[in-house]
C-alpha positions in Angstrom: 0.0 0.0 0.0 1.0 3.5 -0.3 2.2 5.6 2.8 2.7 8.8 1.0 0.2 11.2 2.4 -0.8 14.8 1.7 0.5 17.2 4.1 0.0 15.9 7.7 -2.4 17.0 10.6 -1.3 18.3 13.9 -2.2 16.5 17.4 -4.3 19.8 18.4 -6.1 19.6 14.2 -6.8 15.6 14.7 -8.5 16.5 17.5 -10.6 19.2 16.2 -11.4 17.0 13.6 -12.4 13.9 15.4 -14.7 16.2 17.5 -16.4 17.5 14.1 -16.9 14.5 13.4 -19.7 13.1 16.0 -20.8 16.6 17.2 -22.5 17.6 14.3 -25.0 15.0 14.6 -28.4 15.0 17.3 -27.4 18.2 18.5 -30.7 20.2 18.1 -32.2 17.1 19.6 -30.5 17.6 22.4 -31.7 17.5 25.4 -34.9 16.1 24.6 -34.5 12.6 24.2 -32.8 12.5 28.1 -35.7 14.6 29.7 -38.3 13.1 27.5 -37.1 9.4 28.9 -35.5 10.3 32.5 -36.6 13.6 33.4 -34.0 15.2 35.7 -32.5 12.1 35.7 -31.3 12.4 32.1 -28.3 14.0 33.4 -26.6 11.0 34.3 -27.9 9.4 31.1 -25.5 12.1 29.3 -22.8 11.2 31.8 -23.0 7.8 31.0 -22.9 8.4 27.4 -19.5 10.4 27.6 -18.2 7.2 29.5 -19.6 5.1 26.8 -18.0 7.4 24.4 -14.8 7.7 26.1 -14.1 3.4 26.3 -15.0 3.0 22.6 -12.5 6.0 21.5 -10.0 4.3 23.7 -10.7 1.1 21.6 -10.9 2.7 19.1 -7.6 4.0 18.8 -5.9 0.8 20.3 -7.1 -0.7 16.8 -5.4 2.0 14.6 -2.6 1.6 16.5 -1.6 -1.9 15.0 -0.8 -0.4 11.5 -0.7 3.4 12.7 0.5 4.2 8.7 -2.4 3.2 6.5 -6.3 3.2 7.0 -8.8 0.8 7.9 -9.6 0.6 4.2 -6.0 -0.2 3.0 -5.0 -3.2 5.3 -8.0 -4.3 6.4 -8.4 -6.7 3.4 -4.7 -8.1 3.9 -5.4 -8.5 7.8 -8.7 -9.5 7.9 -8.9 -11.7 4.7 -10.4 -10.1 1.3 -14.0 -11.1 2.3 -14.1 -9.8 5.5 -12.4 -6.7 4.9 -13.8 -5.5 1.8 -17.1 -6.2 3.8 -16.1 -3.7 6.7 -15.0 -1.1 4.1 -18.4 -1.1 2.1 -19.9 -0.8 5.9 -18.0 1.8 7.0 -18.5 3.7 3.6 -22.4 2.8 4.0 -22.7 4.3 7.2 -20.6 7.0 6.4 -23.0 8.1 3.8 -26.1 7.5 6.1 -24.8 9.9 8.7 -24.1 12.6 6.1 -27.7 11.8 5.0 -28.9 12.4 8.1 -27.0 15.3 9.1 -27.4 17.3 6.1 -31.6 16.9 5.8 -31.7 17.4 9.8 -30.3 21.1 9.5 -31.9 21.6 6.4 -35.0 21.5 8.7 -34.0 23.4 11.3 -32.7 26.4 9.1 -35.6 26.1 7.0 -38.0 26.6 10.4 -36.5 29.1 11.7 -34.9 31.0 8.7 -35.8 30.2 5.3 -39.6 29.0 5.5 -40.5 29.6 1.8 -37.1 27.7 0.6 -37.3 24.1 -0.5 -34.9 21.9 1.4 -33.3 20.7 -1.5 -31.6 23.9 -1.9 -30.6 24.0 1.3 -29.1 20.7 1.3 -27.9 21.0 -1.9 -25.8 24.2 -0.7 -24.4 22.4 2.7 -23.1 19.7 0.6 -21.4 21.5 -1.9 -19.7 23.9 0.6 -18.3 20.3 2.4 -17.6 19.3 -0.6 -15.3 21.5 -1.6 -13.9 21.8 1.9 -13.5 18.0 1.6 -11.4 18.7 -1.7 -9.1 21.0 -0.2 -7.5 18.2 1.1 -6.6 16.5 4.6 -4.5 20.1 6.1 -6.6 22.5 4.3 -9.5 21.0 5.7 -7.8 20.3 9.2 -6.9 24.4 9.4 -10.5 25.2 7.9 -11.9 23.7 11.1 -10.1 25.2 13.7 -10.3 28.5 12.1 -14.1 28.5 12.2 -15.2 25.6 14.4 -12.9 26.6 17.2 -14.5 30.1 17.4 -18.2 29.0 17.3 -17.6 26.8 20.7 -16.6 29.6 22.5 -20.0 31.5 21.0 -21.8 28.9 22.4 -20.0 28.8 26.1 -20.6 32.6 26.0 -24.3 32.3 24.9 -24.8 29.7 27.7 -23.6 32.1 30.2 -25.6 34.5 29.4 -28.6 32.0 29.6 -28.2 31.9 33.2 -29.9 35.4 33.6 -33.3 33.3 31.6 -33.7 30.9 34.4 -37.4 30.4 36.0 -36.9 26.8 37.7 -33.3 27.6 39.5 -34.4 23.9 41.7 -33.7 22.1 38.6 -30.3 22.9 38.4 -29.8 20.4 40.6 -29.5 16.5 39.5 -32.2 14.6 40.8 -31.4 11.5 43.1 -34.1 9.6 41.9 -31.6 7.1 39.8 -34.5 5.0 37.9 -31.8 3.3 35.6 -34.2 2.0 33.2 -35.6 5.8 32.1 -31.7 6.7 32.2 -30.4 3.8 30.1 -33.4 4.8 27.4 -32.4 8.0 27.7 -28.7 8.1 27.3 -29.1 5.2 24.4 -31.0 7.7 22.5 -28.9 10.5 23.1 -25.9 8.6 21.8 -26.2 10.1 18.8 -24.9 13.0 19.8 -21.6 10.9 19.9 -21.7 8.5 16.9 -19.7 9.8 14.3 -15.9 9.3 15.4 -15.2 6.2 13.5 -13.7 8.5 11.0 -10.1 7.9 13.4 -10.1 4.8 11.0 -9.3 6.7 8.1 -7.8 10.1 9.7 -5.2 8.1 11.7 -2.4 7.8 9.2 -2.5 11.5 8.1 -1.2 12.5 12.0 2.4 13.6 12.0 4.8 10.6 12.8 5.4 10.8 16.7 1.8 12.8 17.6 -0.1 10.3 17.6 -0.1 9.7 20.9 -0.5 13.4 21.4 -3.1 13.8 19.2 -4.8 10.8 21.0 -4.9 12.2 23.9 -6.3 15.8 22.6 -9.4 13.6 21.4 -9.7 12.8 25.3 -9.4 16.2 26.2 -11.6 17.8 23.9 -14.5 14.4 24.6 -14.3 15.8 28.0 -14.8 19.0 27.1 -18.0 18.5 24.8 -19.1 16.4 27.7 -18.8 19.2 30.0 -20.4 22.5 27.5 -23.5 20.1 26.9 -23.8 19.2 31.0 -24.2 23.0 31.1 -26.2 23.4 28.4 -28.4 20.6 29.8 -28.9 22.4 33.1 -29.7 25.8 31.4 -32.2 24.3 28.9 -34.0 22.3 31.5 -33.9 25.6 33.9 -35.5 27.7 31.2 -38.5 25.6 30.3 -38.8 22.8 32.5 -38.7 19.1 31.1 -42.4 19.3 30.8 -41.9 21.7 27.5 -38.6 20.4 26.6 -40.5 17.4 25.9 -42.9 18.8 23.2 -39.8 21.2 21.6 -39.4 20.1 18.4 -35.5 21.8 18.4 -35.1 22.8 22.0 -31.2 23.2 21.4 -32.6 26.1 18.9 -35.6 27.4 21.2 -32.9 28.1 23.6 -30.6 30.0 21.5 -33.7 32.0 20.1 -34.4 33.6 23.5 -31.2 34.3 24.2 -30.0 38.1 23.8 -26.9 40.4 24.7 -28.6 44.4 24.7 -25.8 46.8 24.1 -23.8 43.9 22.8 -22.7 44.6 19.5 -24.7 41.3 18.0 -28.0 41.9 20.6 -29.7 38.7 19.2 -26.8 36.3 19.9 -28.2 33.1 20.2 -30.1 33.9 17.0 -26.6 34.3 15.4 -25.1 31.3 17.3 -28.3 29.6 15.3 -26.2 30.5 12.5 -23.1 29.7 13.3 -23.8 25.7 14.0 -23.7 26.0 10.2 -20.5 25.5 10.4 -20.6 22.9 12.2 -22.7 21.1 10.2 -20.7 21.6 7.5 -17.6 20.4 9.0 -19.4 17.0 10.1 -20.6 16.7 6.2 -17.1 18.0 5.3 -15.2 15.2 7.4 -17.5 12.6 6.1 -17.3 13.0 2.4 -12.9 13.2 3.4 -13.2 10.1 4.6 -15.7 8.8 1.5 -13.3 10.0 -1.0 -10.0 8.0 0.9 -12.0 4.9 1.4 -13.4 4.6 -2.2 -10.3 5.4 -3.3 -8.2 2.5 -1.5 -10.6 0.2 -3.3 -9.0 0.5 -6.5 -5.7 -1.1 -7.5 -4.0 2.2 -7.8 -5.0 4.8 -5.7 -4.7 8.3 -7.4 -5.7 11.9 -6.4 -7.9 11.6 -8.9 -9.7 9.0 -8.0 -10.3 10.3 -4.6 -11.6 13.8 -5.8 -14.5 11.6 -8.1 -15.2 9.9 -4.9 -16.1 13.0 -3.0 -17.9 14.2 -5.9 -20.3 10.9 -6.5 -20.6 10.6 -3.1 -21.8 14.6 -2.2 -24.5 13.8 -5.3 -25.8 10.8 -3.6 -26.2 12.6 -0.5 -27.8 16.1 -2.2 -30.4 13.3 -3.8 -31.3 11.0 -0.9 -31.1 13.1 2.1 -34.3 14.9 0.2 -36.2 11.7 0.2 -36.7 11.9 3.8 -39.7 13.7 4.1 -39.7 14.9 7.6 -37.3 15.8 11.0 -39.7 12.7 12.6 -39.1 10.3 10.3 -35.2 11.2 10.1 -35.4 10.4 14.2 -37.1 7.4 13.5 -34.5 6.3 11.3 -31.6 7.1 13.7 -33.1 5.6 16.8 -34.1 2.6 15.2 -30.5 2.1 12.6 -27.8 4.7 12.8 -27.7 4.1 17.0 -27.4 0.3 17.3 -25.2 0.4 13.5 -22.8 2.9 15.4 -22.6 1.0 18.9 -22.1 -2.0 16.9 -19.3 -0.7 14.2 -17.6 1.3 17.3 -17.3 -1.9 19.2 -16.9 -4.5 17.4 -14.6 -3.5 14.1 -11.9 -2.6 16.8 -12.3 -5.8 18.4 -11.9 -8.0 15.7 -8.9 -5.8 14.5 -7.3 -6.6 17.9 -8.1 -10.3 17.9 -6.7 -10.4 14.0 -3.4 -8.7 14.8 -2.5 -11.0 17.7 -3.5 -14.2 16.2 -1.9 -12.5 13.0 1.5 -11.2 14.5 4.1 -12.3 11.6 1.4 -10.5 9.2 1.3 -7.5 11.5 4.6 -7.0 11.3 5.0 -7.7 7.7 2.1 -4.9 6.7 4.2 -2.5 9.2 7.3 -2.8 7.1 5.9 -2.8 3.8 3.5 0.3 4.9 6.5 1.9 6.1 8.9 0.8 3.2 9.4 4.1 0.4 
């Protein structure tokens, strides 16, 4: 296989990138599907979730460890057998396509309810896509420095807006986690919330681009920036439920959106600043879309015999089209829930899981071959 990359990533970019990558997804559900199922309980269901998240990362990138120079894609056929690997690689570029799907019609939704009523979602999908398209085609840096230019800058937004929250609150009692712990409402809860961190298979494909001796930095950035996310959302949790109370939350069709909309800094120079922060989740929207279509492009690409740039820039291409024409056929935000509860949920658990597993138990029963891929990966 090749190990010639395009300019390599940063510890602090992988991060930021990895974090793109699951963020973008169930966030204007959030925090409805832990109030709806646990109440104030649903607190520890999003605790339990960053825990969840945190041990599947950590096996996650155990697994890329074993041939740290070339994607899933690239040796898995060699490791795993050519059955079994191609297999995985038309999953993971399955499911990669089904969460830009998902993604891209969601916030065409929401910015079509709150901004552009009278717009047909096509367009609006049809516009996200493009835009990640192209950031997709800038290549692995580009896009890397494209994110923390403009991601990076919409977080703090947010922590800002969530401050200012504070001054909205009417329930103050429910800042406080209840000690009811019924586990059965929490488990429901946090299963369905899960999709809010689904998404960061795309370590897989990203691993190799990581300068040589960062990994283990750039590892440990994902940790930091997991607990991070994990922390912003705990607050925005406890300001959302404050606000309106987990009755309403529960009947909010975006209540991630219905807080920002109330939120407003007078004599700030942007006075409606949650509408604007509305706004700015474009981009990260865009960035999860973005990341995905990357990762389409690299895994089509180590498919065919010889690799080639060009090849991977048709990838991206065929696969934004087939995103811009199927995320349209889902007709509505309950049907695109539907779908995610019922597929993308147990898909991810399952792919997170169980791909690194059988990685790990293929590369010690497979130790000669291991070392043999390392070489040749390694080899000019």
């Amino acid at each position: 296989m090749k190990n010639h990359r395009q300019a390599r990533i940063s510890a602090a970019q992988f991060a930021t990138m990895v974090t793109s990558a699951y963020l973008g997804l169930g966030i204007y559900y959030f925090p409805r599907p832990l109030v709806s199922a646990a109440g104030r309980s649903g607190i520890y269901g999003l605790w339990l979730d960053g825990l969840v998240a945190g041990g599947l990362m950590w096996l996650m990138f155990r697994a890329n460890r074993v041939i740290p120079t070339e994607t899933l894609s690239e040796y898995g056929p060699q490791l795993l057998g050519k059955p079994l690997g191609y297999l995985i690689a038309g999953v993971t570029i399955a499911y990669h396509v089904a969460l830009a799907i998902s993604a891209a019609i969601l916030y065409s939704f929401v910015i079509g309810n709150i901004f552009l009523p009278t717009t047909p979602i096509w367009a609006i999908d049809g516009a996200m896509t493009v835009t990640a398209a192209y950031l997709a085609l800038t290549g692995t840096a580009g896009l890397a420095r494209t994110l923390q230019a403009a991601y990076l800058p919409t977080l703090v937004v947010a922590v800002f807006s969530v401050v200012l929250a504070i001054s909205l609150i009417h329930h103050p009692v429910l800042l406080i986690p209840s000690g009811d712990l019924a586990i059965i409402p929490i488990l429901k809860g946090a299963y369905r919330q899960f999709l809010i961190f689904i998404g960061f298979e795309v370590s897989v494909t990203l691993y190799p681009y990581v300068r040589d001796g960062d990994r283990g930095e750039a590892e440990r950035y994902s940790f930091y920036a997991l607990i991070g996310v994990v922390v912003v959302l705990t607050g925005i949790y406890e300001i959302t439920l404050s606000i309106f109370g987990p009755a309403l939350i529960s009947q909010l069709r975006w209540p991630l959106a219905t807080t920002y909309g109330v939120i407003s800094a007078p004599g700030f120079f942007i006075s409606k600043l949650g509408t604007f922060l509305n706004v700015l989740w474009t981009i990260v929207i865009v960035a999860f879309l973005a990341l995905r279509l990357w990762c389409l492009g690299h895994d089509v690409n180590a498919l065919f015999p010889h690799p080639s740039t060009k090849t991977f820039q048709w990838g991206v291409v065929i696969m934004a089209v087939t995103v811009m024409i199927m995320a349209p056929l889902i007709p509505n935000a309950k049907i695109d829930d539907i779908l995610s509860t019922t597929y993308l949920i147990p898909l991810g658990l399952g792919y997170l899981a169980g791909v690194p597993l059988l990685i790990l138990l293929a590369a010690r029963l497979r130790r000669h071959l291991v070392s043999h891929l390392r070489l040749s990966s390694e080899s000019p």
